[in-house]
Each structure stands twice: as structure tokens, then as C-alpha cells.
PDB file of N, CA, C and O in Angstrom, chain B, residues numbered from 101:
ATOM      1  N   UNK B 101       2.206  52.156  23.733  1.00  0.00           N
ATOM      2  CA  UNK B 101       1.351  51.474  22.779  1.00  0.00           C
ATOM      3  C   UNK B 101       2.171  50.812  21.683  1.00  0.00           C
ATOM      4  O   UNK B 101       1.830  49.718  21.234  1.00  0.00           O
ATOM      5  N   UNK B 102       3.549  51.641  21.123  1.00  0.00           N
ATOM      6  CA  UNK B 102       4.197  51.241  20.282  1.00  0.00           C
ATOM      7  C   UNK B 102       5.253  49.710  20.729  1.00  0.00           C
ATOM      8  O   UNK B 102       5.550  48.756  20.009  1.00  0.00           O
ATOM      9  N   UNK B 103       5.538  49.927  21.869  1.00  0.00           N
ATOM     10  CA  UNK B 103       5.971  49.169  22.119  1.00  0.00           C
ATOM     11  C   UNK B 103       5.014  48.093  22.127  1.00  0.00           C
ATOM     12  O   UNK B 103       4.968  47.528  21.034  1.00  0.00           O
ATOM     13  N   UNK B 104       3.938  47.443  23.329  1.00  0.00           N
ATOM     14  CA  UNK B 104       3.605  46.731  23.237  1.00  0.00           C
ATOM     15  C   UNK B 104       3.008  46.059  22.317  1.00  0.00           C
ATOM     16  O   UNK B 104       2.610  44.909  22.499  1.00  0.00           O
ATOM     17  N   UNK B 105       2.819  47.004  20.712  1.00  0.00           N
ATOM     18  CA  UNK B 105       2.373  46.140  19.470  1.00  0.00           C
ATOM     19  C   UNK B 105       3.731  45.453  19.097  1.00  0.00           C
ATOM     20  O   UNK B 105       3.769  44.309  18.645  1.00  0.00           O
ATOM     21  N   UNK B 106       4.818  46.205  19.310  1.00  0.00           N
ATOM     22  CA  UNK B 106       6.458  45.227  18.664  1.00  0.00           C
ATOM     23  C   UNK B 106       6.642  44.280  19.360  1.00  0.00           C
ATOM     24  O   UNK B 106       7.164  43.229  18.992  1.00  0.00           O
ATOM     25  N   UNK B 107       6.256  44.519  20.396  1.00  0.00           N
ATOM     26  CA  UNK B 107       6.316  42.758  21.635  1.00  0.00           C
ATOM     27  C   UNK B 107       5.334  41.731  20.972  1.00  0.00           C
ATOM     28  O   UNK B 107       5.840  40.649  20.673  1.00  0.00           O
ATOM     29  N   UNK B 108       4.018  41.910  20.700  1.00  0.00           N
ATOM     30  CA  UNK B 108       3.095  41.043  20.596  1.00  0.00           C
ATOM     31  C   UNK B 108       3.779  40.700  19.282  1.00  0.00           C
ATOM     32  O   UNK B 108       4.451  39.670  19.325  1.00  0.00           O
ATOM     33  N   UNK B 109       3.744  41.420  17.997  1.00  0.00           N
ATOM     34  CA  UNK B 109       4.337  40.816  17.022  1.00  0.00           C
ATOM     35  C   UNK B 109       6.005  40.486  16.937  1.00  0.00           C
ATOM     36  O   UNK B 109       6.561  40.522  15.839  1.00  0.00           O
ATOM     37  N   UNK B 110       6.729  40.175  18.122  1.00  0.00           N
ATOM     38  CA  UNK B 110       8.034  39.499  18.089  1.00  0.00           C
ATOM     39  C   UNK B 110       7.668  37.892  18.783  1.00  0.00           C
ATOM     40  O   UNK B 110       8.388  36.894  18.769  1.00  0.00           O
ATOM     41  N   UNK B 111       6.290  38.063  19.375  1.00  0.00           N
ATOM     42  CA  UNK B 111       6.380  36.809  20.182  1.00  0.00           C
ATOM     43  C   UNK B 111       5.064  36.000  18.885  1.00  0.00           C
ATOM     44  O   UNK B 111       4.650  34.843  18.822  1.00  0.00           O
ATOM     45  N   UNK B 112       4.744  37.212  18.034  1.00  0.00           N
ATOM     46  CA  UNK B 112       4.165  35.909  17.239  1.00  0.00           C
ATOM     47  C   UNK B 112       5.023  35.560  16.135  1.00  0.00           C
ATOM     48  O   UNK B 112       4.993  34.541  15.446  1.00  0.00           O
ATOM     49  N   UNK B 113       5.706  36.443  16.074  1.00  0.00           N
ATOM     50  CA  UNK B 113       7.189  35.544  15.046  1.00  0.00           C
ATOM     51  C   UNK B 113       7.672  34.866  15.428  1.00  0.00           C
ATOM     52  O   UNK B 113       7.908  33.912  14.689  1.00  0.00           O
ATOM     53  N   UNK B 114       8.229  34.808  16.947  1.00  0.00           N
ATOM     54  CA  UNK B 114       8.740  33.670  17.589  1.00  0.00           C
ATOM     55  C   UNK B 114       8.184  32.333  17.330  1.00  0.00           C
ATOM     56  O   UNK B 114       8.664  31.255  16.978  1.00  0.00           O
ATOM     57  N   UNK B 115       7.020  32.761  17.619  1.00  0.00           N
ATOM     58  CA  UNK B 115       6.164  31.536  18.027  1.00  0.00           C
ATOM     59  C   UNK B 115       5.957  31.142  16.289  1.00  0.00           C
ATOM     60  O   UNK B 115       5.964  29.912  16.336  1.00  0.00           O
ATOM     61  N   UNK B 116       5.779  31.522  14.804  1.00  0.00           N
ATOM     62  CA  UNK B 116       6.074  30.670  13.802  1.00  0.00           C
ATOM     63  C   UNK B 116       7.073  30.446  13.540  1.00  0.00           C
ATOM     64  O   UNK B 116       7.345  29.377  12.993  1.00  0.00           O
ATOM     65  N   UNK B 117       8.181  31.546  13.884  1.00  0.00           N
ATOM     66  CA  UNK B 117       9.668  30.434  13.348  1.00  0.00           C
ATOM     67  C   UNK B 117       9.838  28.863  14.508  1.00  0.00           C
ATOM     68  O   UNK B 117      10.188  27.697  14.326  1.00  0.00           O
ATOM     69  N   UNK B 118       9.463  29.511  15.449  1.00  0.00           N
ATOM     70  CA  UNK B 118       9.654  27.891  16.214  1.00  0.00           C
ATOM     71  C   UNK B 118       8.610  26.853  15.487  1.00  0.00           C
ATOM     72  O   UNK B 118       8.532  25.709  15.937  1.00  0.00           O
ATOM     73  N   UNK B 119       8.064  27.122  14.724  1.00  0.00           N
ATOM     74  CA  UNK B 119       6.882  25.805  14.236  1.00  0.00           C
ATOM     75  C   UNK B 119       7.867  25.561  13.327  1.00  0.00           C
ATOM     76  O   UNK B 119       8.403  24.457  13.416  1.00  0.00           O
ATOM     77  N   UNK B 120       8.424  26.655  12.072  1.00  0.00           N
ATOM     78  CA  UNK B 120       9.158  26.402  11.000  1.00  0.00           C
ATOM     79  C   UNK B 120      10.049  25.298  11.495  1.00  0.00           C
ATOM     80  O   UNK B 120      10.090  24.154  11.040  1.00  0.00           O
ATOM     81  N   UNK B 121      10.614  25.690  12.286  1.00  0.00           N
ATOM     82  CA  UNK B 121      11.928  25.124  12.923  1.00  0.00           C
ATOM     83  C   UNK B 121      12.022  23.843  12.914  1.00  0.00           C
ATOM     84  O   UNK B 121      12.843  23.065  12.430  1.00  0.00           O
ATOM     85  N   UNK B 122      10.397  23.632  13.942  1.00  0.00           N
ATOM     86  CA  UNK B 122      10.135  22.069  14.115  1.00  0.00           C
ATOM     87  C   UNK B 122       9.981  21.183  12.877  1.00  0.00           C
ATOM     88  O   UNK B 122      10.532  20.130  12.556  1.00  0.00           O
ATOM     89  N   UNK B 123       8.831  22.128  12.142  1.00  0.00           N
ATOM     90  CA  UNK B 123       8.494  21.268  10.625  1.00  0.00           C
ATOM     91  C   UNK B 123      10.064  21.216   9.523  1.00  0.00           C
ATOM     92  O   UNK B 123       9.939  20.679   8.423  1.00  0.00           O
ATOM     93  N   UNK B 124      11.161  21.677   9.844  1.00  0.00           N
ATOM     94  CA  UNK B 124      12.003  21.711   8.903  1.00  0.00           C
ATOM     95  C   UNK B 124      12.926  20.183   9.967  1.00  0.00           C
ATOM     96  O   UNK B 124      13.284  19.102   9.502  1.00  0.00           O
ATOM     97  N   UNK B 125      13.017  20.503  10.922  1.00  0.00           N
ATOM     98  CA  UNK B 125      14.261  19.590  11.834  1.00  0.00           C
ATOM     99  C   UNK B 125      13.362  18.129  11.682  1.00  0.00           C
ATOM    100  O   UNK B 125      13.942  17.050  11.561  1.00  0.00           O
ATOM    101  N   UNK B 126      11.711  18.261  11.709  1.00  0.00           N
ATOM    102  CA  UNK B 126      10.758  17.050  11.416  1.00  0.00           C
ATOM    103  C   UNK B 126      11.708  16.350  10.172  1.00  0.00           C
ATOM    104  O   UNK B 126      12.295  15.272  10.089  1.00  0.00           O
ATOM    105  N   UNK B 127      11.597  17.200   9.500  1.00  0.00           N
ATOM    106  CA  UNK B 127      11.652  16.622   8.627  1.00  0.00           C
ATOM    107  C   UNK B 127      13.059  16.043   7.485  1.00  0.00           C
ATOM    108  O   UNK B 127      13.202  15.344   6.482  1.00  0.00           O
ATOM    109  N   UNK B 128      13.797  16.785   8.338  1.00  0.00           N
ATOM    110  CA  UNK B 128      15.089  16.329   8.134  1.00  0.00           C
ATOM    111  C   UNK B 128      15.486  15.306   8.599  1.00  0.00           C
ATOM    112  O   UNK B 128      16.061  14.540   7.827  1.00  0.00           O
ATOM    113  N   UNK B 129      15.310  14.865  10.204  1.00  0.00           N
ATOM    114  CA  UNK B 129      14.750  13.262  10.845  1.00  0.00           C
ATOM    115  C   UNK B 129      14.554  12.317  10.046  1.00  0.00           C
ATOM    116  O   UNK B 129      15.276  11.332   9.894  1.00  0.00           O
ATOM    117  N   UNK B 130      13.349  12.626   9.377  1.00  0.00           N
ATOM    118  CA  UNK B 130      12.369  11.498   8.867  1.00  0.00           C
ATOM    119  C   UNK B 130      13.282  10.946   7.726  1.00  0.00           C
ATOM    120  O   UNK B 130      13.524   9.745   7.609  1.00  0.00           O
ATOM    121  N   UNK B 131      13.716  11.804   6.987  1.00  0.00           N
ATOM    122  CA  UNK B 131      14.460  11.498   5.757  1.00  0.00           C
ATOM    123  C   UNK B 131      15.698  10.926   6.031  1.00  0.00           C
ATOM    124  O   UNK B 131      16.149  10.211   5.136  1.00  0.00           O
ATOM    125  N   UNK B 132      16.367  11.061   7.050  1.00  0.00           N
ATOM    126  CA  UNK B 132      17.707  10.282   8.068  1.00  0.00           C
ATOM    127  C   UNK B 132      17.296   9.170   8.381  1.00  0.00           C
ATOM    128  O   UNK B 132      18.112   8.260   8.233  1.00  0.00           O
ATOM    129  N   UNK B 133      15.936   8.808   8.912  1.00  0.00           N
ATOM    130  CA  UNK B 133      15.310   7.677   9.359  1.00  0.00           C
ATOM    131  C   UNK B 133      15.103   6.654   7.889  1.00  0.00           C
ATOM    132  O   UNK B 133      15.461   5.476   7.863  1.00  0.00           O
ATOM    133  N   UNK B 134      14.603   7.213   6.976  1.00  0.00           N
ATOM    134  CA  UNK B 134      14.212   6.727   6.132  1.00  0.00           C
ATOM    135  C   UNK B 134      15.075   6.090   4.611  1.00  0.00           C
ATOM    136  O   UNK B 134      14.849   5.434   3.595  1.00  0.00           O
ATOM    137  N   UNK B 135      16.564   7.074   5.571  1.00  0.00           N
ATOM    138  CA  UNK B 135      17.962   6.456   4.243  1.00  0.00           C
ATOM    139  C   UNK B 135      18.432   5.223   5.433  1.00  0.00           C
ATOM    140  O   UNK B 135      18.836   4.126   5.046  1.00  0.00           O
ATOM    141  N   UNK B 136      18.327   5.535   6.777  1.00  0.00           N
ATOM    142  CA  UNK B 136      19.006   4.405   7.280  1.00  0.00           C
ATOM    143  C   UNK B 136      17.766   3.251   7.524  1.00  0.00           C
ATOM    144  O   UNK B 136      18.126   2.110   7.813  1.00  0.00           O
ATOM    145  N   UNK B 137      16.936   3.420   7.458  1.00  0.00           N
ATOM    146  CA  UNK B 137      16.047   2.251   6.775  1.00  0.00           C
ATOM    147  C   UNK B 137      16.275   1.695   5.365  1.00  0.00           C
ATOM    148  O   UNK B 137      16.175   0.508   5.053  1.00  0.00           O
ATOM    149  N   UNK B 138      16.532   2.512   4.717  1.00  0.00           N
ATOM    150  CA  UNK B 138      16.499   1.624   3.133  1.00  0.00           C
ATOM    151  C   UNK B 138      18.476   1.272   3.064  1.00  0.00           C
ATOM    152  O   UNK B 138      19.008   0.740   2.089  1.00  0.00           O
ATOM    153  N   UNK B 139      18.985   1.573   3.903  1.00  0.00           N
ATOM    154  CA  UNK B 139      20.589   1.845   4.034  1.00  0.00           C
ATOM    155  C   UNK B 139      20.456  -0.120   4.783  1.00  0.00           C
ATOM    156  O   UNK B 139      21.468  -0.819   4.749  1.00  0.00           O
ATOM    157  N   UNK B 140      19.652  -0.460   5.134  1.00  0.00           N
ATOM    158  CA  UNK B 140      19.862  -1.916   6.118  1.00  0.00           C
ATOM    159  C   UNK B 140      18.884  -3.023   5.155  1.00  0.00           C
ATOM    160  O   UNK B 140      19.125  -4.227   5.242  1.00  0.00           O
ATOM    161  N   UNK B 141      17.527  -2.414   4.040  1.00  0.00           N
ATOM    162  CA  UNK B 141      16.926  -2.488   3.339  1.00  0.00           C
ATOM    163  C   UNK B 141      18.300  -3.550   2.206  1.00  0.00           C
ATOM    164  O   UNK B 141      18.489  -4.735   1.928  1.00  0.00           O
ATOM    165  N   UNK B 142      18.761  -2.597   1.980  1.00  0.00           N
ATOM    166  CA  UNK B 142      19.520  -2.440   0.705  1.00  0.00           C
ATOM    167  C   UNK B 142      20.997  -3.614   1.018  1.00  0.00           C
ATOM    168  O   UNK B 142      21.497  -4.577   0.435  1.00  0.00           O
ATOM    169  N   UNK B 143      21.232  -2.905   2.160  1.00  0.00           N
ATOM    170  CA  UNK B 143      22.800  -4.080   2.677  1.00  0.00           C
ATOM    171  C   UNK B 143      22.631  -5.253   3.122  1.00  0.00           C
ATOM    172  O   UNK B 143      23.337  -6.169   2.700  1.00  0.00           O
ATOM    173  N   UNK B 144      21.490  -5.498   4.230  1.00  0.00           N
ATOM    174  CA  UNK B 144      21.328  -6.233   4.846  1.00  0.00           C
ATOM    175  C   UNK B 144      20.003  -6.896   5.004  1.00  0.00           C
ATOM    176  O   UNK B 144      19.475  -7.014   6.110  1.00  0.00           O
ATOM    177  N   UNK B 145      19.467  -7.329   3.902  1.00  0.00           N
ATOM    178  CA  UNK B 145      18.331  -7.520   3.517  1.00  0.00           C
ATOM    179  C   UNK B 145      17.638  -8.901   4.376  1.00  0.00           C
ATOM    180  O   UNK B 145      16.420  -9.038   4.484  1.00  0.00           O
ATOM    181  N   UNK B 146      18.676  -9.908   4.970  1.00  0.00           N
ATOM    182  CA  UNK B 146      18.086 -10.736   5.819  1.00  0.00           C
ATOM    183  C   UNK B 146      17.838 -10.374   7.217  1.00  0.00           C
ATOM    184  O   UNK B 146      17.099 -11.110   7.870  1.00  0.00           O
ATOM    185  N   UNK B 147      18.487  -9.079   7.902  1.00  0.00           N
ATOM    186  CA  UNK B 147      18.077  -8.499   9.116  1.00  0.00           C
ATOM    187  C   UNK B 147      16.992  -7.759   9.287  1.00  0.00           C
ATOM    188  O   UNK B 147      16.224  -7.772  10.249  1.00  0.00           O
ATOM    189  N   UNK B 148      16.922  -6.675   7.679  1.00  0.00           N
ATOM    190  CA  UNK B 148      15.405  -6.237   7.325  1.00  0.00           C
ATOM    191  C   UNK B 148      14.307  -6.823   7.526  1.00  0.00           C
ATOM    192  O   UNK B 148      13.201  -6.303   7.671  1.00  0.00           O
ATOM    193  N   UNK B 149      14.651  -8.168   7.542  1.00  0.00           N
ATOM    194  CA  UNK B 149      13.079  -9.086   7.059  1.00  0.00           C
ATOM    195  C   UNK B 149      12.910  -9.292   8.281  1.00  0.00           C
ATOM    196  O   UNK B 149      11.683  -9.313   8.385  1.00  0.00           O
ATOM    197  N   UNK B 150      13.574  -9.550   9.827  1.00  0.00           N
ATOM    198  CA  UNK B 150      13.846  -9.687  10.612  1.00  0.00           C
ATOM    199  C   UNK B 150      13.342  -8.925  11.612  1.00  0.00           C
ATOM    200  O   UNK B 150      13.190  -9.315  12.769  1.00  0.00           O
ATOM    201  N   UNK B 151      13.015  -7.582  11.096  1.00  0.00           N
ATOM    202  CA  UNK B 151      12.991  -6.544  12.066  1.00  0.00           C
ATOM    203  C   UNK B 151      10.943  -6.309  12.236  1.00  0.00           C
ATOM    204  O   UNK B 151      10.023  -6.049  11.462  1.00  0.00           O
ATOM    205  N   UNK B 152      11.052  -6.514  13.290  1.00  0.00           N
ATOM    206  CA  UNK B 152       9.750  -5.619  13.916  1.00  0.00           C
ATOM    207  C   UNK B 152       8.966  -4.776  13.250  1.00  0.00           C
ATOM    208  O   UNK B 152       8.324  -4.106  14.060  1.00  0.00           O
ATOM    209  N   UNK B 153       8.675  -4.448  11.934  1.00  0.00           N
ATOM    210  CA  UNK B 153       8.656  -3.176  11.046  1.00  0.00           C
ATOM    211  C   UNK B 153       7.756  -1.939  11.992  1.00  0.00           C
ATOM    212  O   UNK B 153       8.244  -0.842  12.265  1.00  0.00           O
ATOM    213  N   UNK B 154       6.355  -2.387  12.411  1.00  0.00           N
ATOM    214  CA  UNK B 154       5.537  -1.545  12.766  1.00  0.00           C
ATOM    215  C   UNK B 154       6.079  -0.643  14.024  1.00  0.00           C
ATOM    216  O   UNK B 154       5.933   0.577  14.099  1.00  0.00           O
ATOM    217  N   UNK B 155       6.715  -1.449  14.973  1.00  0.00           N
ATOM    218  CA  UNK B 155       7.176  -0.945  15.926  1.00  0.00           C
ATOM    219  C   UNK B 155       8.462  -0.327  15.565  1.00  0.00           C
ATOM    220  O   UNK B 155       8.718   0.718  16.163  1.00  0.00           O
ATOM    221  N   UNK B 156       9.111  -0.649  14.921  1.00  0.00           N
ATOM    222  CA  UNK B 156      10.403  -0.166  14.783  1.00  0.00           C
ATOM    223  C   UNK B 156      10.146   1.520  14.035  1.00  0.00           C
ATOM    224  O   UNK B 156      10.928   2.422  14.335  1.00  0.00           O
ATOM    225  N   UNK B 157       9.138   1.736  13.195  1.00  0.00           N
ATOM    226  CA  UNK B 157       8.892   2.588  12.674  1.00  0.00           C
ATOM    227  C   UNK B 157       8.576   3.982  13.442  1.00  0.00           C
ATOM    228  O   UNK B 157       9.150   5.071  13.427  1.00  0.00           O
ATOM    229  N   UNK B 158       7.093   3.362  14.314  1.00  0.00           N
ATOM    230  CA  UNK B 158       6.598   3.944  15.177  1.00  0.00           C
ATOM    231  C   UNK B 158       7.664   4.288  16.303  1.00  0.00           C
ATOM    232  O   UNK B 158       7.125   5.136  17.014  1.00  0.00           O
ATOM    233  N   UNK B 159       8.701   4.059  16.694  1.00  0.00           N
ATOM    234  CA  UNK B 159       9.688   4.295  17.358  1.00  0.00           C
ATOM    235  C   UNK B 159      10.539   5.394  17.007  1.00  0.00           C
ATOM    236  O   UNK B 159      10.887   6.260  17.810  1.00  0.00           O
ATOM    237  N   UNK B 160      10.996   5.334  15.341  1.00  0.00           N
ATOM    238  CA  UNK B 160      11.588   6.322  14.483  1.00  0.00           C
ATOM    239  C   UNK B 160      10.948   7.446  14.268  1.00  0.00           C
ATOM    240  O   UNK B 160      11.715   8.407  14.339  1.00  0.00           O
ATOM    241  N   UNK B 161       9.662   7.778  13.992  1.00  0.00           N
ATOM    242  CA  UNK B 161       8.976   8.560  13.828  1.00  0.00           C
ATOM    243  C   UNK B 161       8.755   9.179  15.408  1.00  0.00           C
ATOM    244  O   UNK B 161       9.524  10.038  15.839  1.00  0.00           O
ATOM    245  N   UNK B 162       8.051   8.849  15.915  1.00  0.00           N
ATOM    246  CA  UNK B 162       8.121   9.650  17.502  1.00  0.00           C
ATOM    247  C   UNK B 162       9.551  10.005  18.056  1.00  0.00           C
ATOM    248  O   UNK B 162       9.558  11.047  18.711  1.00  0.00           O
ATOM    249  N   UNK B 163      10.596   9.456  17.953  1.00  0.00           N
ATOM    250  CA  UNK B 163      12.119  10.382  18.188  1.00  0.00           C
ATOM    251  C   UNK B 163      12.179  11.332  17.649  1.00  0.00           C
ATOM    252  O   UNK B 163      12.457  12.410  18.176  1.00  0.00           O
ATOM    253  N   UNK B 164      11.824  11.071  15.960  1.00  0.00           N
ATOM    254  CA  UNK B 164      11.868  12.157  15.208  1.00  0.00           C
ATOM    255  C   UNK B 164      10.738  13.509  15.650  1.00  0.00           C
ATOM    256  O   UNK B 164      10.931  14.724  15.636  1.00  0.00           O
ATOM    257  N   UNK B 165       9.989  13.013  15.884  1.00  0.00           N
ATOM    258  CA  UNK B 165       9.132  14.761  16.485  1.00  0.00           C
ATOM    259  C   UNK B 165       9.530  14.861  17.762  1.00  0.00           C
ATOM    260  O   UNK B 165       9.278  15.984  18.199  1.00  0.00           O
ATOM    261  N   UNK B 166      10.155  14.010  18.706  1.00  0.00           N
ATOM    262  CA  UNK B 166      10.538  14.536  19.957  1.00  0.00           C
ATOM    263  C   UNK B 166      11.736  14.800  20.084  1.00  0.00           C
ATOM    264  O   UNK B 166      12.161  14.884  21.236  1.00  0.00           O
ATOM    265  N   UNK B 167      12.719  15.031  18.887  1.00  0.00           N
ATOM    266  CA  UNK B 167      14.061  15.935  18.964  1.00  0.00           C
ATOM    267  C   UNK B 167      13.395  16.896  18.178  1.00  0.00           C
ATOM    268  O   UNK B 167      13.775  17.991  18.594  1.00  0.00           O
ATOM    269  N   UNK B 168      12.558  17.052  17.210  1.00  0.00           N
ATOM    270  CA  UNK B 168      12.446  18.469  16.377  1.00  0.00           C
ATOM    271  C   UNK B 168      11.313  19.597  17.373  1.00  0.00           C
ATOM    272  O   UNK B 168      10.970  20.777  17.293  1.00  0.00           O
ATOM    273  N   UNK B 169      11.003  18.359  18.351  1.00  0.00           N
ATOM    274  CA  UNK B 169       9.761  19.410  19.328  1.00  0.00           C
ATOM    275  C   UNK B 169      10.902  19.791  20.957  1.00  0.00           C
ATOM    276  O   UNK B 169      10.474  20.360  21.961  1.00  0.00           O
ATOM    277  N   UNK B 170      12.142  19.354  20.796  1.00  0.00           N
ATOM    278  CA  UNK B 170      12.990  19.855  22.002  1.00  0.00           C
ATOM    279  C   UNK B 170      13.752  20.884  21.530  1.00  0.00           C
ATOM    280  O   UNK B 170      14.093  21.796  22.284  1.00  0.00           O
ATOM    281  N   UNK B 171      14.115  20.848  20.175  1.00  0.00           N
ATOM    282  CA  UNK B 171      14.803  21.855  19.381  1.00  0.00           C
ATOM    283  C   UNK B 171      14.111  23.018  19.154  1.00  0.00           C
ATOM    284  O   UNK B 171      14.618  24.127  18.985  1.00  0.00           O
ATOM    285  N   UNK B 172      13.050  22.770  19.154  1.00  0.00           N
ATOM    286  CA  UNK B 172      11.868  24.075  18.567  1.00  0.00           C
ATOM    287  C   UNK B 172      11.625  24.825  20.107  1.00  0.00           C
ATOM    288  O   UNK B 172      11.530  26.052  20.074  1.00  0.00           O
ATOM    289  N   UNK B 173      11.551  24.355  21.043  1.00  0.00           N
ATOM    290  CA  UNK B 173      11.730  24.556  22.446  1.00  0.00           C
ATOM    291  C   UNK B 173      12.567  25.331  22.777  1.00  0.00           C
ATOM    292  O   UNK B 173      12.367  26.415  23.324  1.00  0.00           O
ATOM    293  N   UNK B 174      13.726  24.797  22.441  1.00  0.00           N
ATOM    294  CA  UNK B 174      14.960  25.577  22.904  1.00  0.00           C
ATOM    295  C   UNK B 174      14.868  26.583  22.215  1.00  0.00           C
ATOM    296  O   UNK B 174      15.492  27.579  22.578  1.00  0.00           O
ATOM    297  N   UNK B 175      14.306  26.614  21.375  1.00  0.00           N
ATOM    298  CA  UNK B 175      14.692  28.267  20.069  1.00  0.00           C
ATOM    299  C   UNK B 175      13.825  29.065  20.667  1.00  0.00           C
ATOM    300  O   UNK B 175      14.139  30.255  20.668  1.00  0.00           O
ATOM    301  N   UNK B 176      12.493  28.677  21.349  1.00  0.00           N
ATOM    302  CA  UNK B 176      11.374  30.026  21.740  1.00  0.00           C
ATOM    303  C   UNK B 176      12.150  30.040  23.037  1.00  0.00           C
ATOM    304  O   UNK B 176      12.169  31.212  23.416  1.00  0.00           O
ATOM    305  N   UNK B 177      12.773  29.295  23.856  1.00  0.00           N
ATOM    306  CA  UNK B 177      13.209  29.240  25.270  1.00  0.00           C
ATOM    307  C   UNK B 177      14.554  30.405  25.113  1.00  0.00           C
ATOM    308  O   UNK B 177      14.808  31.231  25.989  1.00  0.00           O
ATOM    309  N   UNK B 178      15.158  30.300  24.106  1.00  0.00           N
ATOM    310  CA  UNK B 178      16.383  31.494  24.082  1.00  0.00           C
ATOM    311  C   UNK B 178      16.537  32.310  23.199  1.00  0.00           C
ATOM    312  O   UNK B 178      17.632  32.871  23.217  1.00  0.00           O
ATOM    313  N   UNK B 179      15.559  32.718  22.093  1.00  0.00           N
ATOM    314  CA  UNK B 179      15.622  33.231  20.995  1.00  0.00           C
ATOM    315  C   UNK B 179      15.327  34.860  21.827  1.00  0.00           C
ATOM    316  O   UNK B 179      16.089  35.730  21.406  1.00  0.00           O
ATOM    317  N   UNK B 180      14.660  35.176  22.562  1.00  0.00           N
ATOM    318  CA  UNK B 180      14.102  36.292  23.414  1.00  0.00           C
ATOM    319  C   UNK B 180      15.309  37.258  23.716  1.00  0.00           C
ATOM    320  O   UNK B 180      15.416  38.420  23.324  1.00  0.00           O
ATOM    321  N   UNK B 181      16.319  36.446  24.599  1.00  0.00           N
ATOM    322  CA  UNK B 181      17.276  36.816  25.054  1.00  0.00           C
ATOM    323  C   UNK B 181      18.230  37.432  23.769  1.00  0.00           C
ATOM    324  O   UNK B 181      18.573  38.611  23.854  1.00  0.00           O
ATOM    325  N   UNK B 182      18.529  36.867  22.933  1.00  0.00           N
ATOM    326  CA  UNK B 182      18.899  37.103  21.851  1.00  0.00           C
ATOM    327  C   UNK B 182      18.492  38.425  21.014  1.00  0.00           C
ATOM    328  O   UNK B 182      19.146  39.415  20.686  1.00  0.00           O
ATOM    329  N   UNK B 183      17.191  38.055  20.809  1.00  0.00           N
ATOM    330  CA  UNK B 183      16.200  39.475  20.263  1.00  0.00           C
ATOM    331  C   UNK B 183      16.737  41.252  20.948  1.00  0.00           C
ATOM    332  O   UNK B 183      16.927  42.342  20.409  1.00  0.00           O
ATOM    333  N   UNK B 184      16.829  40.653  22.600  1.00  0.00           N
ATOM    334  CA  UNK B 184      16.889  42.051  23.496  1.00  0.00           C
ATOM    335  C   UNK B 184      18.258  42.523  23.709  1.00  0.00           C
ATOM    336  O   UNK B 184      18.635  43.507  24.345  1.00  0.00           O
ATOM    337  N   UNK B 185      19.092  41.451  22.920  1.00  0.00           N
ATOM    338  CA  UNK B 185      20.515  41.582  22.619  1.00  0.00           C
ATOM    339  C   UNK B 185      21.030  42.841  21.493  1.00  0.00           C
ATOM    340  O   UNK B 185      21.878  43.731  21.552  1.00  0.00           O
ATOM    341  N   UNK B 186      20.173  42.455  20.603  1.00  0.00           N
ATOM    342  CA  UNK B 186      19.970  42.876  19.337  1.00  0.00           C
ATOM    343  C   UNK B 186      19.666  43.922  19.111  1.00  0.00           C
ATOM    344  O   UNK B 186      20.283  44.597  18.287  1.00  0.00           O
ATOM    345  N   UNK B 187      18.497  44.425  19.856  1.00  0.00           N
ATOM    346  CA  UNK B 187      18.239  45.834  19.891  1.00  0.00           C
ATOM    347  C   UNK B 187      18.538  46.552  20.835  1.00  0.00           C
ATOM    348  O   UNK B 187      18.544  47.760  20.599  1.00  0.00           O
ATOM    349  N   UNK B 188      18.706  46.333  21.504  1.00  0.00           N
ATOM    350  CA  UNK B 188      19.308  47.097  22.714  1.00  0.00           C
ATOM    351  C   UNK B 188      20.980  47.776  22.290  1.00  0.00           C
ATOM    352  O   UNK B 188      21.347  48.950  22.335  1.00  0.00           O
ATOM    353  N   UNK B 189      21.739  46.570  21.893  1.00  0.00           N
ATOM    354  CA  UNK B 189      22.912  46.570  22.064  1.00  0.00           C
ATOM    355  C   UNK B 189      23.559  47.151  20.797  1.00  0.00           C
ATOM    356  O   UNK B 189      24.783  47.260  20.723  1.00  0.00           O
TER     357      UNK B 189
END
């Protein structure tokens, strides 16, 4: 019984640090996206004007949640192994 309550609550910690994970790596992205936008803004202001904005954005933003949602992946995908490392060992 004891056990299977420490399982259920390791896989629901898992399962919020992997959200943390995502919402922190989100958002570290966005703000990378958003200096090298104002970084071409700022230098290169006739290529800025130039650029696609809507699409180009919408492009930046969806990379950005689909590396912080492969990263968050990988952490519930091997964090387990790790865990049974830990206590066991």
C-alpha cells in the first residue's frame, strides 16, 4: 500500500516538474526569439521592414513550444530511471 502511494505521488511530481520544465525552457525561447528579433529590429532595420512579420513570428513561437515540449519529454522519458537509481542505490 505504502509503496504504491510513493509511486503514484513520484509520477505526479514527475508529471509537474515536466510542465515546470516546459513553462520555464517556453520561456526562455521566447525571450531568445524576441532579443534576436529586436537584435535585426535594431541593426538592420531595412531587412526588418522586409520580413514576413506574421509568419515569421508564428514560426518562432511554435519552435519555441516544440523544443520546450521535446525537452519536457525527455525529462518524464528518463527522469524514472534516475529516481530508481537514487533509491535503490
Amino acid at each position: 500500500m505504502v509503496i504504491k502511494v510513493r509511486e503514484k505521488n513520484a509520477i505526479i511530481c514527475l508529471i509537474g516538474e515536466s510542465f515546470d520544465m516546459m513553462a520555464c525552457t517556453s520561456s526562455i525561447y521566447h525571450l531568445l526569439m524576441m532579443s534576436g528579433d529586436r537584435y535585426l529590429a535594431i541593426c538592420r532595420p531595412l531587412v526588418h521592414r522586409t520580413l514576413p512579420r506574421h509568419i515569421v513570428y508564428i514560426a518562432l513561437a511554435s519552435t519555441a513550444k516544440t523544443i520546450s515540449v521535446i525537452l519536457s519529454c525527455y525529462f518524464v522519458c528518463w527522469l524514472p530511471f534516475f529516481i530508481v537509481y537514487v533509491f535503490d542505490g
